[in-house]
N, C-alpha and C positions, 0 to 999 in steps of 0.2 A: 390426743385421743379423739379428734373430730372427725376422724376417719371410719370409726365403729358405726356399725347399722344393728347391732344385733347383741345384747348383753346377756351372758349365761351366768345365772346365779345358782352359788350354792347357797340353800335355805338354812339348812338350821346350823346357828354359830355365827351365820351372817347375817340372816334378817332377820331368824330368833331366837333367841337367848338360851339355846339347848340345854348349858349348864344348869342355869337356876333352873327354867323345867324338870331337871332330872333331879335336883337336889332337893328340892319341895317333893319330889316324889319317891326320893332314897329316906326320908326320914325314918323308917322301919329299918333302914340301917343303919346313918348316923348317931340314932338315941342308944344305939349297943353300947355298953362303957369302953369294951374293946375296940372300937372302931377307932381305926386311923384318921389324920385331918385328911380335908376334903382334897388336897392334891394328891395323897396319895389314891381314895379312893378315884379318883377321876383318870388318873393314869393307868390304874389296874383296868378300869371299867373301861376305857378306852382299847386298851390291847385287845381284851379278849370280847367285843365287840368286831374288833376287824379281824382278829383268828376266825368267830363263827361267820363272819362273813364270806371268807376267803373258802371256808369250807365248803357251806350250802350256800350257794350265789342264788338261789330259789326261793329259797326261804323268806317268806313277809316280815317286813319290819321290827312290828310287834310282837314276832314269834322271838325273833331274834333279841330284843330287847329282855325278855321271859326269859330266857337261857341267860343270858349276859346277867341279870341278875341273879340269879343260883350257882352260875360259876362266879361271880363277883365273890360273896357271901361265903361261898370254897374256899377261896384264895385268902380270905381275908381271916377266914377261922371261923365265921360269924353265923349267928344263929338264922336261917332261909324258912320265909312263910309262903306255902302256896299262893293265898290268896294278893300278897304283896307284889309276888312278881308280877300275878296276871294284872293289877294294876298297875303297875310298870310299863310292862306291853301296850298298855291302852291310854299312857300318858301324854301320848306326842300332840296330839292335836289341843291339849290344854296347855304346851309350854310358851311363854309370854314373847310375843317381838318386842327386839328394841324399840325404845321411843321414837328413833329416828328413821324409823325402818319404812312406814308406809309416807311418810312426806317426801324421804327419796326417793322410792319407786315412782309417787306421780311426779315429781319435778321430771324426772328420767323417760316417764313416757309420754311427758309434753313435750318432749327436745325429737318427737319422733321414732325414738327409738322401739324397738324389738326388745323385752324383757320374758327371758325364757327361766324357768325352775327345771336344773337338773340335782334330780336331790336324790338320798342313799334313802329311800324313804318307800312307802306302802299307798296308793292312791287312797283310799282311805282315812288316813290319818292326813293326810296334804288338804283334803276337802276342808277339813276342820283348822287346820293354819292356815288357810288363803283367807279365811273371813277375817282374820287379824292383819292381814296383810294388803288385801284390795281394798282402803276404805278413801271411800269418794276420788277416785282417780280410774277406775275401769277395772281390768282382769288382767292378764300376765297374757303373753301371746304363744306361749308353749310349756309344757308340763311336760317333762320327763325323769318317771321315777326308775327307782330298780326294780319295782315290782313289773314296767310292761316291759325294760329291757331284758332281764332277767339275769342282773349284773351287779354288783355294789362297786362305785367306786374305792378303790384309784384305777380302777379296772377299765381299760382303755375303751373299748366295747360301750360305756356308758357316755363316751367324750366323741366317739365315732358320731354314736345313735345320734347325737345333739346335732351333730354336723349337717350330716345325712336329711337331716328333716329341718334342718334352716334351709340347705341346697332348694332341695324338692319344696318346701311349702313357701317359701321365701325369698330364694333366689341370692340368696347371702352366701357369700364365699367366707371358708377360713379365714381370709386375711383382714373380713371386716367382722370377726365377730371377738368379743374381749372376755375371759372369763376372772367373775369379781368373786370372792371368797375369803372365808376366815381360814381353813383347815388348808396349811401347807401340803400335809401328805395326801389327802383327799381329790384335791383340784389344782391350786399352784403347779404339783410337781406333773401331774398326768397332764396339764394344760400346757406345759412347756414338751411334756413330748411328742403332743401333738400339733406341735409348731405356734400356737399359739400364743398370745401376751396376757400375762394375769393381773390384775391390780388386788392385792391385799387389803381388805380389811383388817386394820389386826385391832381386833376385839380386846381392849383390857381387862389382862386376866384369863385368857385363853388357854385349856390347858389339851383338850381333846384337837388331834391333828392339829396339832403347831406345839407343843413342849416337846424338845428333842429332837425339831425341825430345823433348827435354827442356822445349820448349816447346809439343808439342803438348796435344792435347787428356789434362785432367789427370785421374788416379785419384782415385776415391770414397772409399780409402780406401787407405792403403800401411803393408807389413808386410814386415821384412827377411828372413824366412823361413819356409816351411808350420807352422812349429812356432808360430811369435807369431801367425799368421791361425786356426788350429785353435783356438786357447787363445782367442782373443775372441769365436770362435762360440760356442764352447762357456759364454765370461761373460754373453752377449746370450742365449742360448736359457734357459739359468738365471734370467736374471735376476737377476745379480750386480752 
């Protein structure tokens, strides 16, 4: 991998803990007595999350998160509180990074490298995850959401825009840039079609984009946590 100048991350799932985020902030739906366990909600709340996506490719984050919660709550039979969802919508920027998450991004950006965020996300809510994410190691050297593409991934257009603006701001070609992620449907699989190599994080316990991935298109390389992916660039740039 000492070949990469330029690493595109997906954020939430891979450097923050999305799930628990969202489930410290489903509790208005867990505590239902009806309520299903937590993989089934996560699976429902995944599909129809990337249904409204695919719809309004426009639509902000948060809005989207508000909707994905009342169709959740639909689907599931379950009682829907206005005031829950719009807290729902305005959850992302309180959900927790992994522990391992900002010590690999600075080992990663001491090796020189280019650390870019393409996330399915609202610039907004990203302000408020970068502060859990930039600590004592600097800033990320590119930020691109769907809110300025106007695109959710697995949506090609969002993995172009990345390109496009390593080229031009950077001088980084496709073949030196590597895209690192938890969500196989999200990034793996749109990363491989745009010739690209992906290294997997695979987050234990992963249920949003990657359960019922498992035979899609496969990673270039898989690592159980930012801390085993840091430590092997760090053995490939060396030369170890």
């Amino acid at each position: 991998m000492e070949q990469y100048k330029a690493l595109v991350f997906d954020c939430y799932g891979t450097l923050i803990d999305w799930e628990k985020g969202m489930y410290e902030s489903l509790q208005s739906i867990f505590e239902q007595k009806t309520c299903p366990d937590a993989g089934k909600v996560f699976t429902t709340l995944s599909a129809i999350e990337n249904r409204i996506q695919a719809e309004d490719k426009t639509m902000v984050y948060p809005a989207v998160l508000k909707l994905a919660y009342k169709s959740l709550a639909g689907e599931l039979r379950l009682w829907a509180d206005d005031d829950a969802a719009q807290a729902f919508g305005e959850s992302v920027g309180k959900w927790p990074a992994f522990p391992d998450s900002a010590d690999a991004l600075g080992k990663l950006k001491g090796l020189g490298l280019k650390l870019i965020i393409l996330s399915n996300v609202d610039n907004g809510s990203f302000a408020e995850t970068r502060k859990k994410l930039e600590k004592g190691w600097g800033s990320f050297d590119g930020i691109y959401t769907a809110e300025d593409i106007g695109s959710y991934k697995p949506d090609l257009r969002n993995f172009k825009y990345a390109l496009e603006s390593l080229d031009r701001d950077f001088d980084i070609s496709p073949n030196e840039v590597l895209c690192v992620a938890n969500s196989r449907l999200h990034d793996v699989e749109p990363a491989h079609k745009m010739g690209l190599k992906a290294a997997w994080i695979n987050r234990s316990g992963a249920i949003m984009g990657v359960k019922g991935r498992e035979d899609s298109s496969k990673p270039d390389w898989t690592f159980n946590t930012m801390a085993e992916f840091a430590d092997a660039i760090e053995r490939d740039k060396r030369g170890d």
